[in-house]
C-alpha positions as CSV (number, residue, x, y, z in Angstrom):
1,X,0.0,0.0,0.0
2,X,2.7,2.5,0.8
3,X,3.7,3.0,-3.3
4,X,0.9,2.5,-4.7
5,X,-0.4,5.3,-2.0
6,X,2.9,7.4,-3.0
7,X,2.1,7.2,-6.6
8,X,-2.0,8.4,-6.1
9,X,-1.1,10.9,-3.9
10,X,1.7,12.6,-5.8
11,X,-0.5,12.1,-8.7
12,X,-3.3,14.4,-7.0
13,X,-0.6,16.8,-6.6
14,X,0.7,17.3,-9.7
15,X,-2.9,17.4,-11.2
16,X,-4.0,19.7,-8.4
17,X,-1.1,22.0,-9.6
18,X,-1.5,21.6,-12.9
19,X,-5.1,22.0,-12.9
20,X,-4.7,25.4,-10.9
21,X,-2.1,26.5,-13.1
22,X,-4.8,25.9,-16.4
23,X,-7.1,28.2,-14.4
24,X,-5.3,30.8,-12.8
25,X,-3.1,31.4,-15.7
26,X,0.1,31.7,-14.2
27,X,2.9,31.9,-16.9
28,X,5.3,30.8,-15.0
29,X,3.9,27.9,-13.3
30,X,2.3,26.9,-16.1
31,X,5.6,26.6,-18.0
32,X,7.5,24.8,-15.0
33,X,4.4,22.4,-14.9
34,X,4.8,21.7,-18.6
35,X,8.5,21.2,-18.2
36,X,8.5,19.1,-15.0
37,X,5.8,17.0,-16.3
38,X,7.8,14.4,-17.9
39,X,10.0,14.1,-14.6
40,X,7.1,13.7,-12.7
41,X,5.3,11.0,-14.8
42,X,8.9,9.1,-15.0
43,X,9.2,9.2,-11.1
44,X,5.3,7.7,-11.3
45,X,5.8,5.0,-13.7
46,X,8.6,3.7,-11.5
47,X,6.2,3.5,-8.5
48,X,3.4,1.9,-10.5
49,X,6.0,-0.7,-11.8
50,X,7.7,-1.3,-8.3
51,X,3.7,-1.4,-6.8
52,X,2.8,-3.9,-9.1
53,X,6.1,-5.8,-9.3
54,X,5.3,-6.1,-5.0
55,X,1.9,-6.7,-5.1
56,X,0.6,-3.8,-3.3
57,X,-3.3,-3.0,-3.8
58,X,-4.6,0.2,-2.2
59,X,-7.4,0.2,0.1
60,X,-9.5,3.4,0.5
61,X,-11.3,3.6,3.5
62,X,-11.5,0.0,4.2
63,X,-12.9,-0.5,0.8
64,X,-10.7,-3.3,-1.1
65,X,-10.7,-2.2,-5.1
66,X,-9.3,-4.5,-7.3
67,X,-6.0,-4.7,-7.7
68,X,-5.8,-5.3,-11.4
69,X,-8.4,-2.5,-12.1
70,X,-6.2,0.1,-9.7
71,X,-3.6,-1.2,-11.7
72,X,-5.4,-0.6,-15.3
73,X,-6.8,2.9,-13.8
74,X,-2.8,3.8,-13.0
75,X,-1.3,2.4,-16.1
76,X,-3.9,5.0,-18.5
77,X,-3.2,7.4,-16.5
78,X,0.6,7.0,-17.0
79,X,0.3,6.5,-20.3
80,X,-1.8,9.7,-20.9
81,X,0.8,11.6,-18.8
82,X,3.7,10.4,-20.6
83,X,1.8,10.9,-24.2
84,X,0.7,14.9,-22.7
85,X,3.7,16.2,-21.5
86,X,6.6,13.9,-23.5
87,X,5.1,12.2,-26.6
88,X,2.9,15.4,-28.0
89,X,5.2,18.2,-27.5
90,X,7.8,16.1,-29.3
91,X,5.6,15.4,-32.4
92,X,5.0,19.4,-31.8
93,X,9.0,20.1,-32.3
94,X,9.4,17.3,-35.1
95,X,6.9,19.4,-36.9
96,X,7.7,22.8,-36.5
97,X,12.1,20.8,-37.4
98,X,10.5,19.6,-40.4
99,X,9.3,23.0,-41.7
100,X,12.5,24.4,-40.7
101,X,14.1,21.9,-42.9
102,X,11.6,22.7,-46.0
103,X,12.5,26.5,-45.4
104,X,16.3,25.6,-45.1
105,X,16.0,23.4,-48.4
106,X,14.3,26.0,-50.1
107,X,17.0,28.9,-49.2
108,X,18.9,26.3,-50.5
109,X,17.4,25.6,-53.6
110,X,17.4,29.5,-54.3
111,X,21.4,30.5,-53.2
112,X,21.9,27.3,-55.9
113,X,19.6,29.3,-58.7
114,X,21.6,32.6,-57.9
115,X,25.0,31.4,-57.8
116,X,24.1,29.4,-61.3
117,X,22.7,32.5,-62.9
118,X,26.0,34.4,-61.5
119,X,28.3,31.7,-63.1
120,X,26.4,31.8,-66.3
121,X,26.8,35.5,-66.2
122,X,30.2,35.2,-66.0
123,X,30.8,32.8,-68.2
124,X,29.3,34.7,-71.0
125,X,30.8,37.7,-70.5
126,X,34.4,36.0,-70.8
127,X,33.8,34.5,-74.0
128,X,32.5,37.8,-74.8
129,X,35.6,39.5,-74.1
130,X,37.5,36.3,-75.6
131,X,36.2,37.0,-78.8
């Protein structure tokens, strides 16, 4: 009981924090919560894996859930945190690296049309003065 209570309760945390930070608008927190995110969800996986490797259900109350639905419940809601604050903002920078790339490529593409059209240029204007 004692990780699987660490995980819920830091989880409560975090989304109390985040949560509030959604609301309230705070730049700065908002941006720390977005960046400590990962770290958080990491640190949380570990405790789900270590609670489940030991065999430790949670009881609320005296209420006994199951331990392979807590289990389910805590694995989605890994998963979601690890896809929210890791996977997405990565597809987000692939993205906006990809364009950058296009724009690079197309810079590119134009230096290599200018610096033809100068050697052409050139090149006619010595034969010129050749002949």
């Amino acid at each position: 009981m004692i990780y699987f209570g660490v995980y819920w309760l830091i989880l409560i945390i975090f989304l109390f924090v985040y949560i509030i930070s959604r609301i309230e608008k705070f730049k700065n927190l908002r941006k720390s919560v977005d960046d400590v995110g990962i770290l958080v969800f990491i640190f949380l996986s570990s405790l789900l894996l270590i609670s489940i490797i030991t065999k430790d259900p949670l009881q609320i109350l005296g209420i006994e859930i199951p331990m392979e639905l807590q289990w389910l419940a805590s694995l989605l809601i890994s998963g979601f945190g690890a896809w929210k604050f890791y996977l997405n903002p990565l597809k987000k920078k692939v993205y906006d690296m990809d364009r950058e790339v296009g724009e690079v490529k197309t810079s590119v593409n134009n230096v290599e049309k200018n610096v033809n059209i100068i050697l052409d240029k050139c090149l006619t204007e010595k034969k010129k003065n050749k002949n």
